[in-house]
KEMITOR-879332 format. One line per field, with one value per residue (C-alpha): residue number from 0; residue in one letter; x, y, z. Coordinates in Angstrom, 1 decimal. Layout:
// KEMITOR-879332
num: (NUM, ...)
residuo: (a, ...)
east: (X, ...)
north: (Y, ...)
up: (Z, ...)
This chain:
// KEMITOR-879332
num: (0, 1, 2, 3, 4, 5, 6, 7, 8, 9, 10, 11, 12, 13, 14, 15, 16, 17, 18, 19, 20, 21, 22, 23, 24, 25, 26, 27, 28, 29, 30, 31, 32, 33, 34, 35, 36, 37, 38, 39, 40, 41, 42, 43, 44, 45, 46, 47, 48, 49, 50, 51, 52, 53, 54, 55, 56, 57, 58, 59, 60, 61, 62, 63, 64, 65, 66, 67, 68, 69, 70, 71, 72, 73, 74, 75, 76, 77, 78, 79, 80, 81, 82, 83, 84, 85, 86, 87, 88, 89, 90, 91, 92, 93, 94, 95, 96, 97, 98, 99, 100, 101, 102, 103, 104, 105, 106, 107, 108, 109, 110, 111, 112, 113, 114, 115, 116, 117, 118, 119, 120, 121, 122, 123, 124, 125, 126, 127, 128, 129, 130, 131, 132, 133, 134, 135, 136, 137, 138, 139, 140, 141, 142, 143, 144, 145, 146, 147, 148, 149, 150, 151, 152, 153, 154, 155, 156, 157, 158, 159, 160, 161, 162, 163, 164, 165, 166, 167, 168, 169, 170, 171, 172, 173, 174, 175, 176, 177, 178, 179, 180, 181, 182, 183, 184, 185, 186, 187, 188, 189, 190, 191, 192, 193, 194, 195, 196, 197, 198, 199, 200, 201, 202, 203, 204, 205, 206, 207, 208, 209, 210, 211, 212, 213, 214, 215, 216, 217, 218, 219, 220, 221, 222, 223, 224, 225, 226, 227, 228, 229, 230, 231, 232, 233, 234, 235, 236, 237, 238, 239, 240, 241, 242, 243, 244, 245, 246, 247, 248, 249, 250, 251, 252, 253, 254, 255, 256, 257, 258, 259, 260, 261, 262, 263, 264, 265, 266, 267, 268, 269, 270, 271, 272, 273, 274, 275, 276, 277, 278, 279, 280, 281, 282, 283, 284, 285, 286, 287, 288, 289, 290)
residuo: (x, x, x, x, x, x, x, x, x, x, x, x, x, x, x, x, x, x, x, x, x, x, x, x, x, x, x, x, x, x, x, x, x, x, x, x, x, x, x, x, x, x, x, x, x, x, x, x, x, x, x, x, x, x, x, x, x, x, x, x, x, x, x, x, x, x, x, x, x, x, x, x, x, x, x, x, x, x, x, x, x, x, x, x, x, x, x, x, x, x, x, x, x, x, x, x, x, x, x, x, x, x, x, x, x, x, x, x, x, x, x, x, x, x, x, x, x, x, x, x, x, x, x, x, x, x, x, x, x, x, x, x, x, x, x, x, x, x, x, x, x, x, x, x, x, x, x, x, x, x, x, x, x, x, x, x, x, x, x, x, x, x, x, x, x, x, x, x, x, x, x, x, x, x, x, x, x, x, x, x, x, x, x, x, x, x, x, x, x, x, x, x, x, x, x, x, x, x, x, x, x, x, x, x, x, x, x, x, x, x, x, x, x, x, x, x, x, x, x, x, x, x, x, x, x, x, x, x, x, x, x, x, x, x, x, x, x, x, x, x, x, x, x, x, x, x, x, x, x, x, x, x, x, x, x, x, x, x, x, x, x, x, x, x, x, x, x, x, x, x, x, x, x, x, x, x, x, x, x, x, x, x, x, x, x, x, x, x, x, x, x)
east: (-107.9, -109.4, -107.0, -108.0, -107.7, -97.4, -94.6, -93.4, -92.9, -90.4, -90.8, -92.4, -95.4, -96.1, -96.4, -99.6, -99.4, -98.7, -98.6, -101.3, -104.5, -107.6, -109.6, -107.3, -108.1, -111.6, -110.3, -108.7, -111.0, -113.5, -114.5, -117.4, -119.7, -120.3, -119.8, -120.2, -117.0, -117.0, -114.2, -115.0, -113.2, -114.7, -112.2, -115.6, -115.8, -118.8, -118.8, -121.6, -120.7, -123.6, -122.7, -119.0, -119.4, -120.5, -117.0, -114.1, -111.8, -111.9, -109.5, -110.1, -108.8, -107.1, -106.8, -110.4, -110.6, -113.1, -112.9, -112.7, -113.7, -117.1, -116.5, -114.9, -116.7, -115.5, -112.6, -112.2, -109.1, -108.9, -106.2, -105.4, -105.0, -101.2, -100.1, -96.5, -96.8, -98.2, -98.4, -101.2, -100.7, -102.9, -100.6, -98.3, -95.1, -96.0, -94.1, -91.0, -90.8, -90.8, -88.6, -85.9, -86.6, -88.4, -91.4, -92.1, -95.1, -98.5, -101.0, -103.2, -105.9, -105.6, -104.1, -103.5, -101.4, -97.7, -95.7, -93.3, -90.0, -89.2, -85.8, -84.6, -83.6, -85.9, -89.0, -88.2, -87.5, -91.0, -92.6, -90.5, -91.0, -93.7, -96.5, -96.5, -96.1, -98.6, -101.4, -100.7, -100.7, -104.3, -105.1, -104.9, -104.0, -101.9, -102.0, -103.6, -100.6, -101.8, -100.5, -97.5, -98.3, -97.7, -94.2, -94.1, -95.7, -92.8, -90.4, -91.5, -91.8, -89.0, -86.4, -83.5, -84.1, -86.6, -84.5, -84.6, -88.2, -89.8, -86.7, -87.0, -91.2, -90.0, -87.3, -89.4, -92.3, -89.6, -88.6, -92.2, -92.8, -88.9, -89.6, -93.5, -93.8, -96.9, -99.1, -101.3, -100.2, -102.8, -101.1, -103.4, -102.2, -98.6, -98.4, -94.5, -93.1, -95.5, -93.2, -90.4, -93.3, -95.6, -94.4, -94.2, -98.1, -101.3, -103.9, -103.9, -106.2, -107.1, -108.7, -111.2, -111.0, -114.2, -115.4, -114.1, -114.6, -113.9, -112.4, -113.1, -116.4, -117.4, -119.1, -118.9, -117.9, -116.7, -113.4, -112.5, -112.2, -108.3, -108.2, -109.8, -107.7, -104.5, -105.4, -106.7, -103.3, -101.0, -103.0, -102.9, -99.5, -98.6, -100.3, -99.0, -96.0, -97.2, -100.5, -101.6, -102.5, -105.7, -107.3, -109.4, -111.4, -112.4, -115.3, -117.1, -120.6, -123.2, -124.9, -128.8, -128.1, -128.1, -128.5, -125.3, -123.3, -124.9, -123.4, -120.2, -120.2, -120.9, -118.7, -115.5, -116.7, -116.8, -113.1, -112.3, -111.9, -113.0, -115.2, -116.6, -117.6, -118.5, -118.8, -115.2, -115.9, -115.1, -116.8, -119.4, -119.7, -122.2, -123.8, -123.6, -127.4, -129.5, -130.6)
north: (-69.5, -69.6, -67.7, -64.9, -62.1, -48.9, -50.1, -49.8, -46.0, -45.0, -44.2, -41.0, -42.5, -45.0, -42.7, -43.8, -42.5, -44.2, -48.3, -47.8, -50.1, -47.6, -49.5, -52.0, -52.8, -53.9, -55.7, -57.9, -58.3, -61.7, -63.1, -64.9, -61.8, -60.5, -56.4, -55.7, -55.8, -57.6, -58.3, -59.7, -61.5, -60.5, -61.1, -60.9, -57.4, -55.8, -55.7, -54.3, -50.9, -50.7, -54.4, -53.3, -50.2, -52.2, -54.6, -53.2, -55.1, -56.3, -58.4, -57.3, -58.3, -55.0, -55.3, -55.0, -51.7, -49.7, -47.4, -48.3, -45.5, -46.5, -49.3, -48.1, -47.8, -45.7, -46.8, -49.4, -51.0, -52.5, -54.6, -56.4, -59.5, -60.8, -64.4, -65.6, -69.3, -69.5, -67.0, -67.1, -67.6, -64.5, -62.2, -59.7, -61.0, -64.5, -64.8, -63.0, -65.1, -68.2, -67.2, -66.4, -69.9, -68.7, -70.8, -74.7, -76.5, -76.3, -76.5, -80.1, -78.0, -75.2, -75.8, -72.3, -71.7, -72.2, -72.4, -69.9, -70.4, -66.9, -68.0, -66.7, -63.0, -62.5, -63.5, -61.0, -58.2, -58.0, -59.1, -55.9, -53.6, -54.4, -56.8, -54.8, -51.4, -52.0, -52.6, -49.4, -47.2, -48.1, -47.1, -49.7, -49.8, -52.9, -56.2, -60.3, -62.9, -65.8, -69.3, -69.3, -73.2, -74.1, -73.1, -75.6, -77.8, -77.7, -77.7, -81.0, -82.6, -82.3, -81.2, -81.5, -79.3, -77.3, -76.1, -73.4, -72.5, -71.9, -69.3, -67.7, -66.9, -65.7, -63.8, -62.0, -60.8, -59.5, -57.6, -56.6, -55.0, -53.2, -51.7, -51.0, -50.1, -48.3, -51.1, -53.4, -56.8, -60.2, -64.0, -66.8, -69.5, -70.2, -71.6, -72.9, -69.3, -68.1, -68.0, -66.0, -63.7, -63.4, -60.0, -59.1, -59.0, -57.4, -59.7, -63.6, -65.7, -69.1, -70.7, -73.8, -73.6, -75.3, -76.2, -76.3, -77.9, -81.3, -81.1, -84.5, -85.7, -82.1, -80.5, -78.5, -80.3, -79.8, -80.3, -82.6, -81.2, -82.0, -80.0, -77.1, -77.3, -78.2, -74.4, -72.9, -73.6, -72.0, -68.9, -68.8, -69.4, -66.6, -64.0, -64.9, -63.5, -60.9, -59.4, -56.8, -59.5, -59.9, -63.7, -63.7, -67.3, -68.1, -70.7, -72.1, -73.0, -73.3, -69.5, -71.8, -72.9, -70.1, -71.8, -73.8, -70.6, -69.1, -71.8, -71.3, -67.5, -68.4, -71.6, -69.3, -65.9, -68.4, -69.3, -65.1, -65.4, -63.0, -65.3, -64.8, -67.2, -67.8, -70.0, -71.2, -69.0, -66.0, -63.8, -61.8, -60.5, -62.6, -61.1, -62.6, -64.5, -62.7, -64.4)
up: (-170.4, -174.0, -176.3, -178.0, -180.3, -182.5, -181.8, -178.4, -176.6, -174.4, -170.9, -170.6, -172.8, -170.4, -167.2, -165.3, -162.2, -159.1, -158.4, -155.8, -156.4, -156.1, -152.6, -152.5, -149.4, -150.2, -153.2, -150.9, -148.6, -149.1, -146.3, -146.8, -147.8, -151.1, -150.5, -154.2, -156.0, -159.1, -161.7, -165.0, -167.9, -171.9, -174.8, -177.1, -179.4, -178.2, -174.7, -173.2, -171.8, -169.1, -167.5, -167.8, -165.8, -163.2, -162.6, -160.2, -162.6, -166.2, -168.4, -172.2, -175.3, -176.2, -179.8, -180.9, -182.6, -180.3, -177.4, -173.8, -171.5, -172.4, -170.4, -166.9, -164.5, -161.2, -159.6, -162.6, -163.7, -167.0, -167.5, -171.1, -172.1, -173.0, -173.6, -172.2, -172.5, -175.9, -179.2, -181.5, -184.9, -185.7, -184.1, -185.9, -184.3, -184.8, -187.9, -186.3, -183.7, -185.8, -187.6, -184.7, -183.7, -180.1, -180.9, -180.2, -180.6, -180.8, -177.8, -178.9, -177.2, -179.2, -182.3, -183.4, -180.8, -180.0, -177.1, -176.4, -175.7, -173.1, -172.5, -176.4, -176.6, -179.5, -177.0, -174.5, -176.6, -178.0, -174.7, -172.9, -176.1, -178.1, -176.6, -173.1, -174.6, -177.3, -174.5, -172.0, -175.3, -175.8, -172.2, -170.2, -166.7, -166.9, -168.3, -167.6, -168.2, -169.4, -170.3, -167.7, -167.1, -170.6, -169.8, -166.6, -169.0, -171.7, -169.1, -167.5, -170.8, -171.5, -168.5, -170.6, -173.9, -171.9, -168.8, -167.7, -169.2, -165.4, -164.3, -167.3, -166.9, -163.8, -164.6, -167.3, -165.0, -162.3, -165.8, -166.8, -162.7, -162.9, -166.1, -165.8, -161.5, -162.0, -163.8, -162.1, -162.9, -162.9, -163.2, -164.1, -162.6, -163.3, -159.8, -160.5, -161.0, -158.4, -155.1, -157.2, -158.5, -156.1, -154.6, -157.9, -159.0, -158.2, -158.1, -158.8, -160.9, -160.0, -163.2, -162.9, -159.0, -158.6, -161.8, -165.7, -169.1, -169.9, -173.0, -173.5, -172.5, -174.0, -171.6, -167.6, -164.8, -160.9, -159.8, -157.5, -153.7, -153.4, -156.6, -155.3, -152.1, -154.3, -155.9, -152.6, -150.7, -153.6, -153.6, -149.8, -150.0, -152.5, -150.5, -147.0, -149.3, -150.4, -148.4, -150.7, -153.1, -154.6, -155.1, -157.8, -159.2, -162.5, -162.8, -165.8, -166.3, -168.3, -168.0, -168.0, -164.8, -162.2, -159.0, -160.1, -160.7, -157.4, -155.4, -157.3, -156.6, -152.5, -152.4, -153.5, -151.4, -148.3, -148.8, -149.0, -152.7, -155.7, -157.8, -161.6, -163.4, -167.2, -170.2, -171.6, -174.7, -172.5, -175.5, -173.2, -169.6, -168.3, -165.0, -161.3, -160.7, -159.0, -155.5)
């Protein structure tokens, strides 16, 4: 996904009730028919409270200065947005971690960004006590892991000097679930960790499933059908191990085009998956096309 953008509490600051997913039950349930529920993706600073009411589930950027209950609807969750793969330069424990040696290099994507490495102490100590805990403090319900596959990436790069990278992603999570059981928890991706972590998370985000943008040529474009299967199988795969998990699908498109995005929305619903789809700037909810 595009990236984006108190120290940490102890226990008894984090307590947020049980693990149970409010209508969880419909949250899995696809089918093939749309029956209303909607999640949503908006790491933009003014999200639009009246659209936002209307999602089941929402992945925010939580460190914009502004309230959120203006933005849950009922029965929401709101879950915030937390990089694992990658750190952005702009963060305040950027520096910290470079200088504890944790970071490698940059994403060629997105230069301001650099991997991170999760198998060095100093990595996991502000993941478990400061990047998690900063989020729940702000009133969150859990957190959105991104970046997981730049961590597969680094680790077939290079298998040597990188080993180990994949074990320790998944190792980390099984920490985030041990010491945060009642948060919801949403992977994008990170399909190599996945059968270690699948139990492990709530719901499960398959990014560019159908369609994505070509860096390259510049613009939107479909995926190939082995690629969407290639996706479709993994997910299928993760929650034959663990049934309470949610599929969700991330699409991009250009937002001019609605009987594109329409056929998006069905083509995803048909395969019992929870679709949304939006531009790659991910800076605004943009609303499902009316049919």
């Amino acid at each position: 996904m595009a990236r984006r953008r108190m120290l940490a509490l102890g226990a008894a600051g984090l307590a947020l009730g049980l693990r149970a997913i409010p209508g969880a039950s419909a949250e899995r349930a696809g089918g093939g028919r749309d029956d209303g529920w909607r999640w949503g993706v908006d790491y933009g600073a003014a999200t639009d409270p009246a659209l936002a009411r209307t999602f089941r589930l929402l992945v925010l950027e939580p460190h914009h200065a502004r309230p959120i209950a203006p933005l849950r609807g009922p029965g929401s969750r709101l879950l915030g947005y937390v990089s694992l793969g990658e750190v952005e330069r702009s963060r305040p424990y950027f520096a910290e971690l470079d200088a504890a040696g944790a970071l490698g290099p940059a994403n060629p994507n997105w230069p301001d960004a650099r991997m991170f490495d999760l198998r060095h102490p100093q990595a996991r100590r502000i993941v478990l006590e400061r990047m998690v805990p900063e989020v729940l403090t702000l009133g969150y319900d859990g957190i959105f892991i991104d970046t997981i596959d730049s961590v597969e990436a680094m680790e077939a790069r290079d298998p040597i000097g990188n080993k180990g990278m994949v074990a320790a992603a998944a190792t980390l999570i099984g920490e985030l679930r041990a010491r945060f059981p009642r948060i919801g928890i949403m992977l994008n991706r990170g399909y190599a960790v996945l059968p270690a972590v699948a139990p492990q998370i709530d719901y499960l985000l398959a990014e560019a499933m159908a369609s994505r943008w070509n860096f390259a040529a510049g613009t939107y474009e479909m995926v190939s059908d082995a690629d969407w299967q290639w996706q479709a199988e993994r997910l299928r795969a993760a929650q034959a191990r663990n049934p309470a998990l949610v599929m969700a699908t991330l699409d991009y498109w250009n937002p001019d085009e609605p009987k594109r995005i329409a056929a998006l929305y069905a083509r995803e619903r048909a395969a019992g998956f929870r679709p949304y789809v939006a531009t790659l700037a991910l800076d605004r909810l943009i609303a499902e096309p009316a049919r």
